[in-house]
C-alpha positions as CSV (number, residue, x, y, z in Angstrom):
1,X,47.5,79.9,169.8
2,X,50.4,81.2,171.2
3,X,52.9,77.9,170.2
4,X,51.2,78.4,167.0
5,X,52.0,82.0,167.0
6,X,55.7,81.0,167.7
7,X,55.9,78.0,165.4
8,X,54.8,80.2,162.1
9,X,57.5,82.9,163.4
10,X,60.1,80.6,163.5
11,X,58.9,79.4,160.2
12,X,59.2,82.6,158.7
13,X,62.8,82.9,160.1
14,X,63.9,79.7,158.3
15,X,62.3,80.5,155.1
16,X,64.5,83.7,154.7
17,X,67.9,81.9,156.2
18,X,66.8,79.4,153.8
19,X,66.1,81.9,150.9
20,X,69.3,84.3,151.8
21,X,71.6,80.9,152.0
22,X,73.7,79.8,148.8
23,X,73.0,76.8,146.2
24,X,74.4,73.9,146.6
25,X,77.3,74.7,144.9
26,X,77.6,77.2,147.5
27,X,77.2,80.3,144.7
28,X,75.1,83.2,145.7
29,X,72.7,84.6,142.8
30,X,73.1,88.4,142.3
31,X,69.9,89.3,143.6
32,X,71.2,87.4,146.9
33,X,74.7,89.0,146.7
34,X,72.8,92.4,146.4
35,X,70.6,92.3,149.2
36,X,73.4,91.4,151.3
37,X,75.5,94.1,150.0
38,X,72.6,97.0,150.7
39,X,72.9,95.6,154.6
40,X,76.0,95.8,154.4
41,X,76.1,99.6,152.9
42,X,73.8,100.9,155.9
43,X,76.6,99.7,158.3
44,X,79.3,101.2,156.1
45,X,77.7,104.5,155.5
46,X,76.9,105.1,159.4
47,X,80.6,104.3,160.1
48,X,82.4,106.5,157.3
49,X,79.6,109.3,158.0
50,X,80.0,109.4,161.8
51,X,84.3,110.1,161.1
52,X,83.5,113.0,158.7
53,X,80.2,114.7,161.5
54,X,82.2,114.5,164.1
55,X,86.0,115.5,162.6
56,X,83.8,118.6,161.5
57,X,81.9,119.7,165.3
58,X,85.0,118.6,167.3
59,X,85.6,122.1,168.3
60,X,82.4,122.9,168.6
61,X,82.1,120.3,170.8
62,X,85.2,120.8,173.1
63,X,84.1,124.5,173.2
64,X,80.8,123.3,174.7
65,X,82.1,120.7,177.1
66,X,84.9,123.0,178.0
67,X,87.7,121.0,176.8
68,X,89.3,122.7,174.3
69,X,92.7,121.6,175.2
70,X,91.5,117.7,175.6
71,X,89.9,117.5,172.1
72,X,92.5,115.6,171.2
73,X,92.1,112.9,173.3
74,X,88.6,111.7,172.1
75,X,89.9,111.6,168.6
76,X,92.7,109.4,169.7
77,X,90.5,107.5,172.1
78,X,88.4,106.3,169.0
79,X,91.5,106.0,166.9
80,X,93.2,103.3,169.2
81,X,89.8,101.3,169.8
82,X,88.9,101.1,166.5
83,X,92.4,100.3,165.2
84,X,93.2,97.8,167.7
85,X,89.8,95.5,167.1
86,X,89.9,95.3,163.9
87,X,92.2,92.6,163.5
88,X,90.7,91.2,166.4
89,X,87.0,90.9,164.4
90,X,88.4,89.5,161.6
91,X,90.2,86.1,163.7
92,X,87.1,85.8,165.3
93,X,85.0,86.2,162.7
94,X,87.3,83.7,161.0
95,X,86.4,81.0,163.8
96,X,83.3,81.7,164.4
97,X,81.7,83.2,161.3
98,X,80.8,87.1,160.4
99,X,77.4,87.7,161.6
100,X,77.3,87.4,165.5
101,X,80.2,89.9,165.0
102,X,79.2,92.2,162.4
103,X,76.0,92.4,164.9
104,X,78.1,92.8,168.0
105,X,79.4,95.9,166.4
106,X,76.7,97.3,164.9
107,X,75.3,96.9,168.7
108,X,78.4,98.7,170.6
109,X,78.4,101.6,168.2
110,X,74.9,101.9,169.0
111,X,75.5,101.9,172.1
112,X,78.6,104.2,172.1
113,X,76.4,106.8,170.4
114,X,74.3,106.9,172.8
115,X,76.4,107.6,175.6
116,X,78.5,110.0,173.1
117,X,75.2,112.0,173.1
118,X,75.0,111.9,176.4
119,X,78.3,113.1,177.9
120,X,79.1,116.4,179.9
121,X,82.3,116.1,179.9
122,X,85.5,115.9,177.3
123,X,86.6,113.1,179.7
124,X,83.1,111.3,179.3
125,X,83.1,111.8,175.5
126,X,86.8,110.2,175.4
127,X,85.8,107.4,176.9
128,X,82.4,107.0,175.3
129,X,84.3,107.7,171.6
130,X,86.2,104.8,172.9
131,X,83.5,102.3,172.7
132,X,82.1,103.5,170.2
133,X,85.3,103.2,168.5
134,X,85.4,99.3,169.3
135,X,82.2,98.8,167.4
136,X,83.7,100.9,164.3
137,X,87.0,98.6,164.0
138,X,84.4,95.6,162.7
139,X,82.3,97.2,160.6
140,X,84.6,97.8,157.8
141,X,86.6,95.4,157.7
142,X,84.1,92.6,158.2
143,X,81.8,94.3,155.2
144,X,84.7,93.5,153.2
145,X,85.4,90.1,154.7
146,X,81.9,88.9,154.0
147,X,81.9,90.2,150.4
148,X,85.0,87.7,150.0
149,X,82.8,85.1,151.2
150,X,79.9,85.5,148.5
151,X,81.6,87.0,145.6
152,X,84.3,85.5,143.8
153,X,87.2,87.4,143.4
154,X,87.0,87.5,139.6
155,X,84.1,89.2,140.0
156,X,84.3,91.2,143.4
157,X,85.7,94.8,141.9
158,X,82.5,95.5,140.6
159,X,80.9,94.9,143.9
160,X,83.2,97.1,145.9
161,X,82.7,100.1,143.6
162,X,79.0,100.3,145.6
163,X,80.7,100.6,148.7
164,X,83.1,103.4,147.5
165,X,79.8,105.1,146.5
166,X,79.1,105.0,150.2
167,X,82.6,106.4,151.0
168,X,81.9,108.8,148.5
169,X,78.5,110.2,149.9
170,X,79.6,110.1,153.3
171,X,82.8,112.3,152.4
172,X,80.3,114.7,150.8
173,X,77.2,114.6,153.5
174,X,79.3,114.5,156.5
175,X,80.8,118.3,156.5
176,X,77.3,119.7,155.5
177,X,75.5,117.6,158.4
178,X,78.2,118.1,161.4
179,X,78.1,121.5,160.1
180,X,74.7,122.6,160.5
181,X,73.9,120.4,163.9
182,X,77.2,121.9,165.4
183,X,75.5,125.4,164.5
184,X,72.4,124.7,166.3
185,X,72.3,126.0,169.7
186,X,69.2,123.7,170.9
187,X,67.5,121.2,168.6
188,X,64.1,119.6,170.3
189,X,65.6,120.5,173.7
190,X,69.1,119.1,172.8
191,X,72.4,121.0,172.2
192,X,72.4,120.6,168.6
193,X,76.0,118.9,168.0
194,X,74.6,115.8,170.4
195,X,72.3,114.9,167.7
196,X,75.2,114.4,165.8
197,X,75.8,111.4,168.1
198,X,72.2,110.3,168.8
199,X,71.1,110.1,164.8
200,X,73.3,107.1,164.9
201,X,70.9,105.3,166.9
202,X,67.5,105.0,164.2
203,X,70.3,104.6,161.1
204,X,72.4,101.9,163.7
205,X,68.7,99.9,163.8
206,X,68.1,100.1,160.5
207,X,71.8,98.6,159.8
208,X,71.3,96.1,162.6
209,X,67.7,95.1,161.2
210,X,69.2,94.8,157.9
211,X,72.0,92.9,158.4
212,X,69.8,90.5,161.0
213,X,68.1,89.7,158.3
214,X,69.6,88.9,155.4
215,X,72.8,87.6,156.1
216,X,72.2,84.2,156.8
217,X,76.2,82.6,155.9
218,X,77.2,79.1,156.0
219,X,80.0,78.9,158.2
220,X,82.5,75.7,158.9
221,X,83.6,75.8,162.8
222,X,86.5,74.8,163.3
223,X,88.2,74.4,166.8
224,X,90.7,77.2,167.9
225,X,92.6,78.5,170.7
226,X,92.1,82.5,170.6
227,X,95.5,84.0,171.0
228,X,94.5,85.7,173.8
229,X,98.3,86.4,174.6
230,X,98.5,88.1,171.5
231,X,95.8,90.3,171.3
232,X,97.6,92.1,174.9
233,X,100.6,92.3,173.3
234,X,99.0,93.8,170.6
235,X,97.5,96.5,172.4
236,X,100.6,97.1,174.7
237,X,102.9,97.9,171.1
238,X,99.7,99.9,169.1
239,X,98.3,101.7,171.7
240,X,101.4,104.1,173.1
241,X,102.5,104.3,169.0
242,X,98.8,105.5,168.6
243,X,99.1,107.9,171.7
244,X,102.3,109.2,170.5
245,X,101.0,109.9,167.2
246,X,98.4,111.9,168.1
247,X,100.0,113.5,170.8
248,X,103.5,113.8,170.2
249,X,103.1,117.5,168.3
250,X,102.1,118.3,171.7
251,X,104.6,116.8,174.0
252,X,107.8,116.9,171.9
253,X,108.6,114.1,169.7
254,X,111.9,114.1,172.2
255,X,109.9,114.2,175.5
256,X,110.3,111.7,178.6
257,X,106.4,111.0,178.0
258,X,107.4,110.2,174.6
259,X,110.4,108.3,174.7
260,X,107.8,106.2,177.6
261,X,105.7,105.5,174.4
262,X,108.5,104.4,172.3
263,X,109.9,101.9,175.1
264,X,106.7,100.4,175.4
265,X,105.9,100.1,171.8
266,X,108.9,98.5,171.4
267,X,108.5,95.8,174.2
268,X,104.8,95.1,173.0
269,X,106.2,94.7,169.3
270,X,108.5,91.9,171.2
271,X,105.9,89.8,173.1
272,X,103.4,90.3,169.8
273,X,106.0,88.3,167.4
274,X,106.8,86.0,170.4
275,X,103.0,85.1,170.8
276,X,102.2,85.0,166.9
277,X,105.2,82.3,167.0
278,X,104.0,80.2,169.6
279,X,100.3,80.0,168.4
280,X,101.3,79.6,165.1
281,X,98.6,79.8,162.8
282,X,96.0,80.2,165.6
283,X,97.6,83.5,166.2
284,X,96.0,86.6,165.7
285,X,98.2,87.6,162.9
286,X,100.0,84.4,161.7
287,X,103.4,85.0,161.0
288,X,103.2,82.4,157.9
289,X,101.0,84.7,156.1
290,X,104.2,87.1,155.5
291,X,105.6,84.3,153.5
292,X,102.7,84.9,150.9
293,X,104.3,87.8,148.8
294,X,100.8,89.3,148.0
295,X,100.0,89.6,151.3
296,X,103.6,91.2,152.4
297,X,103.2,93.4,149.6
298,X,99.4,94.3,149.7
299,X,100.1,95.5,153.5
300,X,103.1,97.2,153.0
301,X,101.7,99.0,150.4
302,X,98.7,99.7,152.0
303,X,100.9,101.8,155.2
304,X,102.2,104.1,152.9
305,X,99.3,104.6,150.7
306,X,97.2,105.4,153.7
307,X,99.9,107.5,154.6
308,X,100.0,109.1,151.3
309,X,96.5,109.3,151.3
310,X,95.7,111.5,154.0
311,X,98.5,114.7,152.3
312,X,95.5,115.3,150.1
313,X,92.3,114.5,152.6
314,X,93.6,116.3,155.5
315,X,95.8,119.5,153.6
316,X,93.0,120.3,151.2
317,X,90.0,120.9,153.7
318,X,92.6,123.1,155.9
319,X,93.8,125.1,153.1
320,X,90.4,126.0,151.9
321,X,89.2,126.9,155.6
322,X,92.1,129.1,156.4
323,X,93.4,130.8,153.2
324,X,89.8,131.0,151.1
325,X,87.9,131.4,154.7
326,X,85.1,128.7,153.8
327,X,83.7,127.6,156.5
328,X,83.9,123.2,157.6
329,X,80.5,123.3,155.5
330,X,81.4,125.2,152.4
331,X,84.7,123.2,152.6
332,X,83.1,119.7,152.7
333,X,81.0,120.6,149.6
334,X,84.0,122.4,148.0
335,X,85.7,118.2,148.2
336,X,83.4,116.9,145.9
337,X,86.0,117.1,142.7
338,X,88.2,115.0,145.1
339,X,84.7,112.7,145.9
340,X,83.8,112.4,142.3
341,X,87.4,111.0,141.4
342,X,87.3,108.3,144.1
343,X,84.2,107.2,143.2
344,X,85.2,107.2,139.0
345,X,88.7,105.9,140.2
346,X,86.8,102.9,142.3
347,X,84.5,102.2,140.2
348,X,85.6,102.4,136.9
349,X,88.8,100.4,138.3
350,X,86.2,97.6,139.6
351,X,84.6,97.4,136.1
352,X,87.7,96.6,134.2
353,X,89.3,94.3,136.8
354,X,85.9,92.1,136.4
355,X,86.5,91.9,133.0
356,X,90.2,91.4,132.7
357,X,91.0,89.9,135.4
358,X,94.3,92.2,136.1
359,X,94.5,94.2,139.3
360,X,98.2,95.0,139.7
361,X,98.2,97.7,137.3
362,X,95.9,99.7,138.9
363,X,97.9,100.5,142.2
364,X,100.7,101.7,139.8
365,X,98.4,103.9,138.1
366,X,97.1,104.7,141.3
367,X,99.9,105.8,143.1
368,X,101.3,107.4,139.7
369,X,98.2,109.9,139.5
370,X,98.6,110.5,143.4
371,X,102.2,111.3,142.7
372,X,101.7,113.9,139.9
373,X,98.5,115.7,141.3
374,X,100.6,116.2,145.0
375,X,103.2,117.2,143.3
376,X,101.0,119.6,141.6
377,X,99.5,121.0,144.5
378,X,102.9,121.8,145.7
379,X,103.5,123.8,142.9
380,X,100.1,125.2,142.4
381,X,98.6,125.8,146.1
382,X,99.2,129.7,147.1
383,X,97.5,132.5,148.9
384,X,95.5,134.0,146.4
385,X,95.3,130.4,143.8
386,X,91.7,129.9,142.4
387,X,89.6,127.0,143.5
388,X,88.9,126.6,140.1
389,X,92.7,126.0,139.4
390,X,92.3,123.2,142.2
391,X,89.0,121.0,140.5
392,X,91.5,119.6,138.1
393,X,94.3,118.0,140.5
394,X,91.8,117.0,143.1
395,X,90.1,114.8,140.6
396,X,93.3,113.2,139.7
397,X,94.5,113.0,143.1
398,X,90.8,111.5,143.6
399,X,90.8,108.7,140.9
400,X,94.1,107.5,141.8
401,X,92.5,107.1,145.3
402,X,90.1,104.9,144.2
403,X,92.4,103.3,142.1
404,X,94.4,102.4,145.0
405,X,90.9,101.5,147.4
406,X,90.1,97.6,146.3
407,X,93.5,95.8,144.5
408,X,95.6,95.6,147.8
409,X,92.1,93.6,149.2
410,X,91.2,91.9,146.4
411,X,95.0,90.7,146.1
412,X,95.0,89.5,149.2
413,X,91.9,87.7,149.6
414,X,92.9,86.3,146.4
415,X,96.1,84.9,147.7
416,X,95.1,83.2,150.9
417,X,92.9,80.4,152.1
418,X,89.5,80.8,152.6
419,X,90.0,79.8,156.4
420,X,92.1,83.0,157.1
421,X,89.8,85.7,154.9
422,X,88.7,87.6,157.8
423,X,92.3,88.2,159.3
424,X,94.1,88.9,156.3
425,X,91.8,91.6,155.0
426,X,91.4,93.0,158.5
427,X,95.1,92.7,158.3
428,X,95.2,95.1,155.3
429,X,92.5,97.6,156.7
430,X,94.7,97.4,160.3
431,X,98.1,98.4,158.3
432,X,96.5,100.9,156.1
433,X,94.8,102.5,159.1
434,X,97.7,102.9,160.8
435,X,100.2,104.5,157.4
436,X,96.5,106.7,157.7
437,X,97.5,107.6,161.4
438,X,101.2,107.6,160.9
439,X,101.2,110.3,157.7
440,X,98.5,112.3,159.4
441,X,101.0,112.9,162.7
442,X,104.3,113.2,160.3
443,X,102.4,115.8,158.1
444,X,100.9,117.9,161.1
445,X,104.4,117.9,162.9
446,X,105.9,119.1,159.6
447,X,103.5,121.7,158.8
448,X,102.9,123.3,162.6
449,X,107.1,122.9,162.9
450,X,107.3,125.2,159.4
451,X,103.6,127.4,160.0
452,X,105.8,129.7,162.3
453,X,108.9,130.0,160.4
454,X,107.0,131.1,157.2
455,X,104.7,132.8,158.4
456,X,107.1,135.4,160.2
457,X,109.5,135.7,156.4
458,X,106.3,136.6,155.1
459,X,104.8,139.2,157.5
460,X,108.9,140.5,157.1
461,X,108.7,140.4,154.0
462,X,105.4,142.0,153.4
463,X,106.2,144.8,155.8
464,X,109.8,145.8,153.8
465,X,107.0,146.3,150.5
466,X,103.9,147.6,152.5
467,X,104.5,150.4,155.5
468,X,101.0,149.5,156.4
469,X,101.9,146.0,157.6
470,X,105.2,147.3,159.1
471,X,103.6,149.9,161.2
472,X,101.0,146.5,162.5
473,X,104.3,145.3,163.3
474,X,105.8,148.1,165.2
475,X,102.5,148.7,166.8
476,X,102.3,145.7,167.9
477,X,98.5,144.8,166.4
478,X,100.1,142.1,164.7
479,X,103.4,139.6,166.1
480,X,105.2,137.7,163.8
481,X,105.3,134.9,166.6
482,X,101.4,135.0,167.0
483,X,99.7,132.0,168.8
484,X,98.3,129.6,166.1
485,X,96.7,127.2,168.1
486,X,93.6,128.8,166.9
487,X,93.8,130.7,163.4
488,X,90.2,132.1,162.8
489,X,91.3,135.6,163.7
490,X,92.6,135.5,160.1
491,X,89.7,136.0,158.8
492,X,88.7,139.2,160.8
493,X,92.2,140.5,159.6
494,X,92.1,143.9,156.9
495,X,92.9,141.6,153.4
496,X,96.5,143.3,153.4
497,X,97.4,141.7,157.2
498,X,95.9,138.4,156.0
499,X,97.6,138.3,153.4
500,X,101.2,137.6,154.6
501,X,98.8,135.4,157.1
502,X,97.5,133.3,154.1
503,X,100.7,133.4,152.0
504,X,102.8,131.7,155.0
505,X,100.4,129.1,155.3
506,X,100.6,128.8,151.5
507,X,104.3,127.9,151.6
508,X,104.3,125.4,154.7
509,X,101.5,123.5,153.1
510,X,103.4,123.5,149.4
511,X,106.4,121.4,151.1
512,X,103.7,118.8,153.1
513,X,102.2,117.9,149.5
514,X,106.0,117.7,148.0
515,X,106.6,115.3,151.2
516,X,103.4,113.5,150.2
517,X,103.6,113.0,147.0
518,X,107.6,111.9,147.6
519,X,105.3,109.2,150.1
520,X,102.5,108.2,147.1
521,X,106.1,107.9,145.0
522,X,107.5,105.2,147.0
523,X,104.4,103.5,146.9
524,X,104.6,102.8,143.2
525,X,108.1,100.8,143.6
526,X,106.3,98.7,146.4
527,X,103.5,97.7,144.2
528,X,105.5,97.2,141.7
529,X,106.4,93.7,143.7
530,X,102.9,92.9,143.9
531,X,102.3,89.3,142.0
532,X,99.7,89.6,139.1
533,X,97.8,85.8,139.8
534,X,95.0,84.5,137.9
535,X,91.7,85.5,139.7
536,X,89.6,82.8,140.9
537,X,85.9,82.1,140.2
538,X,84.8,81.0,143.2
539,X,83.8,82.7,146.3
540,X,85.8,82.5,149.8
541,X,82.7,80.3,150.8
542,X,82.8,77.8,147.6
543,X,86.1,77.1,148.3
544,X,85.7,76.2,152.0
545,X,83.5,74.3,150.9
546,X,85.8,71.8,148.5
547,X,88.6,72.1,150.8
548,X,86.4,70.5,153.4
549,X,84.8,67.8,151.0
550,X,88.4,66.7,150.0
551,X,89.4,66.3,153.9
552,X,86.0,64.6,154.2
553,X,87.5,62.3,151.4
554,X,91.0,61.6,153.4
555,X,93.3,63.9,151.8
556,X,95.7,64.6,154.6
557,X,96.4,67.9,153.3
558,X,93.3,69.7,152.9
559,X,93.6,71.5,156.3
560,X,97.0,73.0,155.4
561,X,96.7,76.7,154.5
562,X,99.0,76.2,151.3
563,X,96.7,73.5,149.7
564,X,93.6,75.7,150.5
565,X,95.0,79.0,148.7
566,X,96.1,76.6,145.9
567,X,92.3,75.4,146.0
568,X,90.8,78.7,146.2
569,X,93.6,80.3,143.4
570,X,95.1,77.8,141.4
571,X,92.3,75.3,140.7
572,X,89.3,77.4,140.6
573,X,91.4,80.0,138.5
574,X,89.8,80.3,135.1
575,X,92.5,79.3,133.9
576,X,93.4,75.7,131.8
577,X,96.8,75.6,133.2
578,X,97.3,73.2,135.9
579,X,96.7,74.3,139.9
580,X,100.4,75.9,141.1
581,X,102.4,74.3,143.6
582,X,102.6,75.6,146.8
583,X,101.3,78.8,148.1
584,X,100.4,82.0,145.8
585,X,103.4,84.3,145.9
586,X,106.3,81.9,147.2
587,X,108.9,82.3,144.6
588,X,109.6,78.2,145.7
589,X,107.2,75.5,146.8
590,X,107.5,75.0,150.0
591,X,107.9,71.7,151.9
592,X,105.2,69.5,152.8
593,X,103.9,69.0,156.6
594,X,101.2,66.8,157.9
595,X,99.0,68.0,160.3
């Protein structure tokens, strides 16, 4: 009974592999593409929502754990691990296929939540953030790996547009649920911000149930070395630029510890191009794939977008906290103008590519509305502005967010051979994580440098119009050089001492948009390089599969990543011109070489 038992479960397993697995034309019906695609979601949703919970309890948190002063630290400690595997997911995934990884880090974050819940210290919760940042760096960028696998690019936009919805909720949801847990002292005999940790678990399952099940891909191994050498090198440039980043508001960008970061960064960035040379295009990041203009483009583009990016997600949420005194709730729900714009930028964006076929045009118009509505803000933003005034720039500044979300993917996975999918859109997600990481310490260092300055020629100002705030001054109830490290005694301020408070803040925060939008501007020239090619109709999977019945056949030059791109774009292009020559985005053909 018992073989029996275990010979009908196994048959069960093999009838949904069998019923989740493409034709034999290696196409994936919609109903197939959407199943996968709601796994897929769940994974997404738990990622993006955990980022927004805990960004909002973090100082509930350190208050708690008495770490105030370290909360930085298991920000940065997620920040590195999840930056630093995701291009590592996406080789691997690329030699070994997407589902044992995609499980493997639906598993550690699990697991990292756990122990997150769990910790008594800020020390323990660094370190704990830290694994559960390794399971994070997969989970995007493999999502978006394997929807390159089943859905051809013609037609992917309109897939992605379900997992901006996802981003969307999550932005929304996130606030209001780290919010109210942070606010609960105890919670079934837990301090209510750990269940902000420990709800992961049951929505980690269902994601790991989910996926376990229906993603059943066909996957061609193929024999690597793993650039081991490379992935340390890696780490040794990333992680001191990452520490620096985050830390170096705090340190001095000048400091001894910091020029330590730089002169390690530098030597890692060294050894990395050394390895990537030697593997060649078993490296981690293959060198060859910056000879592919979409891909050079689509990454540079995507540093300073994610740079440009966070001006509006990061400034926004502040200024309504400290000048309108909402609280990390009220704020969250206060987004949803910006929310709703992503998710009518993304989506609508998705729709028409499908149709057209034309992507390029978007980023333009992308980074054209980010431009205008930052430069807006600048103008607009002030101590005593009304939300209201706000609704209409944060939906521009929204849809040319989602405007700018799938082309610089879809471009790239366009572009290269099926066999490097998974690195080059992990590459993409890597460089627009770190423009993400890079604008968000440029734009704190800028506004904390200024906060001070303006601050104390408003209060001096104020007080030569109002003897009420001069005699605060002389007093000394109020100093212009007040400590700002924690600005909540604003709001317990009579409204004429806040004022000068809020209108200080006001100004610093009007010259980070200008810089930001000056950022989202220089983004427009670099797409402006990006190639327009003709989308193909067949998935990343479909054209593994005919670039492995041709070397089947004895063409020498199916394994070459040139002839595969050409496959994947040229020939399966809808299209009745004949396949290019050479590899998408080389403005010449380059030379043959056997293997």
């Amino acid at each position: 009974m018992t073989h029996s038992t275990r010979t009908s479960a196994a048959e069960r397993r093999d009838a949904r592999a069998a019923a989740a697995a493409p034709g034999s034309d290696g196409a994936f019906t919609h109903r197939q593409i959407l199943t996968i695609i709601a796994g897929l979601m769940v994974a997404m949703f738990l990622a993006a929502l955990d980022q927004t919970v805990v960004a909002t309890a973090i100082r509930t948190i350190a208050d708690d754990l008495q770490g105030y002063d370290l909360q930085a630290w298991a920000t940065t400690a997620f920040l590195i691990t999840s930056t630093i595997s995701t291009p590592l997911y996406g080789k691997l995934s690329d030699i070994y296929g997407r589902r044992p990884f995609y499980l493997f880090a639906i598993g550690v974050f699990i697991v990292g939540s756990v122990l997150c819940g769990l910790a008594d210290s800020m020390y323990q919760l660094a370190a704990y953030r830290a694994v559960q940042g390794i399971g994070a760096g997969g989970l995007m960028s493999l999502a978006l790996a394997i929807i390159g696998d089943i859905v051809p690019p013609r037609e992917r936009s309109r897939y992605q547009g379900y997992f901006m919805a996802v981003f969307g909720t999550s932005s929304v949801l996130g606030p209001v649920i780290g919010g109210f847990l942070a606010g609960q002292s105890s919670l079934l005999g837990l301090t209510g911000w750990r269940w902000i940790f420990i709800a992961n678990v049951p929505l980690g399952l269902l994601a790991f149930l989910a996926v376990y099940r229906v993603l059943h891909l066909p996957h061609i191994r193929r024999d690597h070395r793993i650039d081991w050498p490379g992935a340390l090198a890696l780490i040794t440039f990333i992680v001191p630029l990452l520490v620096i980043a985050e830390q170096g508001r705090l340190w001095g960008w000048g400091s001894g510890r910091a020029l330590t970061c730089y002169a390690i960064g530098a030597v890692g960035f060294v050894l990395f191009v050394l390895a990537e040379r030697a593997y060649r295009d078993e490296a981690l990041l293959p060198l060859r794939l910056f000879t592919n203009r979409s891909f050079t483009i689509a990454s540079l583009g995507s540093v300073v977008v994610g740079a440009g990016m966070f001006g509006g997600l990061l400034l926004l949420p502040q200024y309504l906290q400290i000048v309108h005194g909402s609280s990390a709730t009220v704020s969250g729900l206060q987004m949803i103008p910006l929310v709703a714009g992503i998710m009518i930028g993304a989506m609508s964006s998705g729709i028409t590519i499908s149709k057209t076929g034309k992507y390029k045009v978007f980023p333009l118009a992308g980074t054209t509305l980010m431009t205008v509505s930052l430069l807006a803000l600048s103008f607009v933003v002030g101590a005593e502005t009304s939300i209201w005034a706000l609704v209409p720039f944060m939906v521009l500044l929204g849809i040319g967010l989602g405007f700018n979300f799938q082309p610089a993917v879809l471009a790239v996975q366009n572009a290269v051979p099926p066999s490097q999918m998974g690195v080059a859109t992990s590459s993409v997600t890597f460089f627009r994580q770190m423009g993400a990481t890079i604008g968000t310490a440029v734009f704190l260092s800028v506004l904390f440098t200024r906060l001070p300055v303006d601050i104390e020629e408003s209060l001096t100002s104020a007080a030569a119009t109002d003897p009420r705030v001069a005699e605060a001054l002389q007093s000394g109830q109020l100093q212009a050089g007040s400590d700002l490290s924690d600005t909540s005694f604003i709001a317990d301020l009579p409204s004429f001492l806040a004022l000068p408070f809020k209108t200080g803040f006001s100004t610093s925060i009007d010259l980070v948009f200008l810089i930001a939008a000056c950022v989202a501007a220089v983004g427009f020239f670099v797409f402006l390089f990006l190639p327009q090619l003709a989308l193909s109709d067949k998935s990343g999977i479909q054209a593994a599969r005919e670039a492995a019945q041709r070397q089947t056949a004895g063409d020498p030059s199916a394994d070459e990543p040139a002839d595969q791109a050409t496959q994947a774009v040229g020939a399966a292009a809808p299209t009745s011109t004949a396949p290019p020559v050479g590899r998408p985005g080389d403005e010449s053909p380059p030379h043959r070489r056997r293997a």
